[in-house]
C-alpha positions in Angstrom: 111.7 44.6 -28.7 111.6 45.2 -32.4 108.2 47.0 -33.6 107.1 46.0 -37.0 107.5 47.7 -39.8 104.7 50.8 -40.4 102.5 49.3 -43.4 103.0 52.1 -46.1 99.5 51.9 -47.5 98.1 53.2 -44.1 98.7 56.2 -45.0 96.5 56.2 -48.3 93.8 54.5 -46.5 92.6 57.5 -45.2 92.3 59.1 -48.1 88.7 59.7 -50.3 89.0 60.3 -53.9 85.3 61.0 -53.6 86.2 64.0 -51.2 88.6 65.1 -53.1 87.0 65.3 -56.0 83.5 67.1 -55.1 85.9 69.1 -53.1 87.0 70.4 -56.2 84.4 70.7 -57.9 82.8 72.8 -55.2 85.4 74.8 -55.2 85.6 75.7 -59.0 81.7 76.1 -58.2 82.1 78.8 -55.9 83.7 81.0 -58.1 81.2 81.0 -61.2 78.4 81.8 -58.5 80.5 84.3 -56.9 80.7 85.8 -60.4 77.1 85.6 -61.1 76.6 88.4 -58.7 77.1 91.7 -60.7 75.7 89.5 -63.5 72.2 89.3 -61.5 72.6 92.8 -61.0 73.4 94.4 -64.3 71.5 91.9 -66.6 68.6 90.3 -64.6 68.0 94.0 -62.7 68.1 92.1 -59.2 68.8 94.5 -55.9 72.5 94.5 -55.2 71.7 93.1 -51.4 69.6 90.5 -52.9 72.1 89.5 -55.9 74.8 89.8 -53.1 73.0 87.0 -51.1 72.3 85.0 -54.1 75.7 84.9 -55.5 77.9 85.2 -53.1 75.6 83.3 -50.3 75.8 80.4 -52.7 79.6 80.7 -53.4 80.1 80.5 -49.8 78.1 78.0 -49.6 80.1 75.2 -51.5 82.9 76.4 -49.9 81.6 75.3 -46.7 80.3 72.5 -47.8 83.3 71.2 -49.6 85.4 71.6 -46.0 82.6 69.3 -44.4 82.6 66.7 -47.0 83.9 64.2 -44.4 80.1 64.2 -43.1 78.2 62.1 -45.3 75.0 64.5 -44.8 77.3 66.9 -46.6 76.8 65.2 -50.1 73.2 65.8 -50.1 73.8 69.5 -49.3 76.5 69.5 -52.6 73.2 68.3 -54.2 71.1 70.9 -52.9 73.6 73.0 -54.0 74.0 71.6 -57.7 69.5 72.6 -57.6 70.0 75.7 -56.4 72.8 76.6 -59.2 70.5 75.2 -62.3 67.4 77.2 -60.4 69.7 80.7 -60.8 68.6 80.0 -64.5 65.2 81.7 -63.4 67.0 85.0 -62.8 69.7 84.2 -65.4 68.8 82.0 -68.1 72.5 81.0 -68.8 72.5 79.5 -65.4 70.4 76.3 -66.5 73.3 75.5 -68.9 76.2 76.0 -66.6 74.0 74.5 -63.2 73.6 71.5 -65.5 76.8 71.3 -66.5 77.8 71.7 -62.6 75.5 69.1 -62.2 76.5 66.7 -64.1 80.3 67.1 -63.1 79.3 67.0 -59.4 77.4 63.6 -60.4 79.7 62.1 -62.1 82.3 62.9 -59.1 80.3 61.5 -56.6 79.4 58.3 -58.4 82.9 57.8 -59.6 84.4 58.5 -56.4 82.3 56.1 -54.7 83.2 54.0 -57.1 86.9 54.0 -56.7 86.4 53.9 -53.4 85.0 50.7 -53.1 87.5 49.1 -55.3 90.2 50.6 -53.5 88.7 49.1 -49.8 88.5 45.6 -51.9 92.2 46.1 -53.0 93.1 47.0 -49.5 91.4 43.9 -48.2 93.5 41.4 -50.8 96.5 42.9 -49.6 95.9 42.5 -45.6 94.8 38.6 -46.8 98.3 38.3 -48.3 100.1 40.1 -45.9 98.1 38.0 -43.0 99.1 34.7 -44.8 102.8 35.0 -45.4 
């Protein structure tokens, strides 16, 4: 009894260029929050236990959240994350430019991803209808 051959595309199936990509930029995230803690401190005059739960709180945060992105609920905390980054502007007014500019890269990650994976699941289904017919 011969088993057919393994399909080598099964194992990009799995993949999510949308994960991967929010992942990343949740990740870069993390560390321009973490650094906004002495920042919050120094320039905006916030408590150090506060700024540390701001900054930090928020840095872990996206970390966590870019481990879970396999939960789709997990895409509308990145979200409340990307708020929460452009609302730091209130305590540090550069914050509204770089939030935004988080923002906008999270956005465009998430659309683009979703994107690419829809035409990669339409891809994958004209290959199984030529595979299935010869």
């Amino acid at each position: 009894m011969s088993h057919p051959a393994p399909d080598p595309l099964d194992a990009e199936r799995g993949k999510s260029p949308r994960r991967g990509m929010c992942a990343a930029i949740l990740t870069l995230e993390s560390i321009a929050l973490g650094l906004t803690t002495p920042v919050l401190v120094t320039i905006s005059e916030v408590a150090l236990g506060t700024a540390l739960a701001i900054g930090l709180g928020l840095a872990a945060a996206c970390l966590v959240v870019a481990g879970l992105l396999r939960r789709p609920w997990a895409y509308v905390a990145g979200w409340a994350i990307q708020v929460a980054a452009v609302a730091l502007g209130l305590l540090v007014p550069m914050m509204f430019v770089l939030g935004a500019i988080f923002a906008v890269l999270w956005g465009t990650a998430d659309l683009l991803g979703r994107k690419i994976e829809r035409e990669r699941a339409e891809a994958f289904a004209a290959h199984d209808a030529r595979q299935s017919e010869g």
